[in-house]
Structures are given as C-alpha cells and as structure tokens.
C-alpha positions, -999 to +999 in steps of 0.1 A: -145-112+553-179-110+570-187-108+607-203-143+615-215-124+644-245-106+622-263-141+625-258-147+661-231-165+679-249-205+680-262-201+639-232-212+628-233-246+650-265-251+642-258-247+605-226-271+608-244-297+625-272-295+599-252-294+569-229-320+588-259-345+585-266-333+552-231-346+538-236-378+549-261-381+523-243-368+497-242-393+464-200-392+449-194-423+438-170-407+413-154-381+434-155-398+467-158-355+476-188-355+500-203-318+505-228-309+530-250-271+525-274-258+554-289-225+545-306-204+568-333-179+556-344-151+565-381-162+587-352-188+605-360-221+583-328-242+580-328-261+548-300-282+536-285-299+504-259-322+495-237-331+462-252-357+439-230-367+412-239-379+383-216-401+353-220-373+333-199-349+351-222-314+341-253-332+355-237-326+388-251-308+416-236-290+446-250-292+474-253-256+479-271-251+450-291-282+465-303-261+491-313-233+479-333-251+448-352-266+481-354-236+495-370-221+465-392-248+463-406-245+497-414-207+489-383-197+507-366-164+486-346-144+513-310-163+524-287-149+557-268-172+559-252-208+542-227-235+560-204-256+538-186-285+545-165-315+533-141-337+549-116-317+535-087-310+559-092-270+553-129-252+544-137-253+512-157-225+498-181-226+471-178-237+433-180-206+411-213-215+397-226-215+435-209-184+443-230-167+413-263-187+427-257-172+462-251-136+449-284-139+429-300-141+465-278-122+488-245-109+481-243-102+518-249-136+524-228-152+556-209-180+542-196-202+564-166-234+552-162-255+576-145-285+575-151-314+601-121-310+622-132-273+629-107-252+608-136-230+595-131-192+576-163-171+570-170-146+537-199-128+524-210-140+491-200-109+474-164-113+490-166-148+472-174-133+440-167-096+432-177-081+404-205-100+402-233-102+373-263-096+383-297-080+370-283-048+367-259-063+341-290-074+317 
C-alpha cells in the first residue's frame, strides 16, 4: 500500500467530499451501485466522475474512468491522486478496466476507497494492478 501522506494530510477529504457529491449523480438504474471518482492532478485541479449505466451492460461507464476522460478533456494529463466511493459497507477499489486506465497515467497514483461510513484502505495504482501492460509491452 501507498502512503496517503505523499498528497498531504486534508487531499484525501477534499477528494471524499468531492467524489461524495459526485456519486450522488451517478445514473444505475440497473445496478442500484452508485460510484463517486474525484481525481486530483498534478497543477491541483479536482475533477470528478460518476457511473452511468446503460441497458446495454458494456456501454457502461465507471466513474473513474469518468474522471479522468474529463480530465483529459480539460487538457489535464498528469494524475496524483484518485478517491473512490460507493455506499458499499467496505471500500471498493477499482474495476480492472479502471485499474489499467489509471496505470496508463500513473502507476504511482494514490488511490483512495472509501466508503461513506469511513472504512477507507489506500493503494497505488500499480499495487492495484501488477504486472501491468503498458507501452513498453507494444
């Protein structure tokens, strides 16, 4: 596990409370499994995604995927640090499909699961998914 310290003691709060509001507009009408993303970057931007399901289950997005498409889309390409969180009784890390979209940024990404009633465990992203593919794989 990573040291949540590395980001400053209040980032991961602020990230909570931001991915917390984030949740609440998630769209999973099928699941009823709201997520919540807030991703810091690296110039201190906090930009956040939720889950919106679709009927056809592939069509789906996480919410931390969310984020970081936003991110991109804002110009943002350098990641410290991402919160999730559902209302999941224990923290949920991401989705393999996220974990690869995080390592493609950062693999020393702080990842942060948190659920609402404050059980919480912290990774990096290349904790989350060793042996990673990545460029160097091409």
């Amino acid at each position: 596990m990573t040291n949540k310290n590395s980001i400053g003691k209040e980032t991961p709060n602020r990230l909570f409370a931001a991915a917390t509001t984030a949740m609440e507009n998630a769209h999973a009408p099928y699941s009823g499994f709201t997520v919540g993303a807030a991703l810091l970057t690296d110039s201190g931007d906090i930009i956040t995604g939720c889950n919106v399901e679709n009927a056809s289950y592939g069509a789906t997005i996480c919410a931390e995927r969310t984020a970081i498409a936003a991110a991109v889309a804002q110009g943002h390409k350098s990641f410290s640090a991402i919160c999730v969180t559902t209302t999941a009784a224990t923290p949920t890390p991401p989705c393999g499909i996220c974990r690869q979209t995080l390592i493609e940024f950062n693999p020393n990404m702080t990842v942060i699961c948190r659920s609402q009633n404050g059980k919480e465990k912290t990774y990096s992203a290349g904790d989350l998914l060793p042996h990673a593919f990545t460029a160097d794989d091409l």
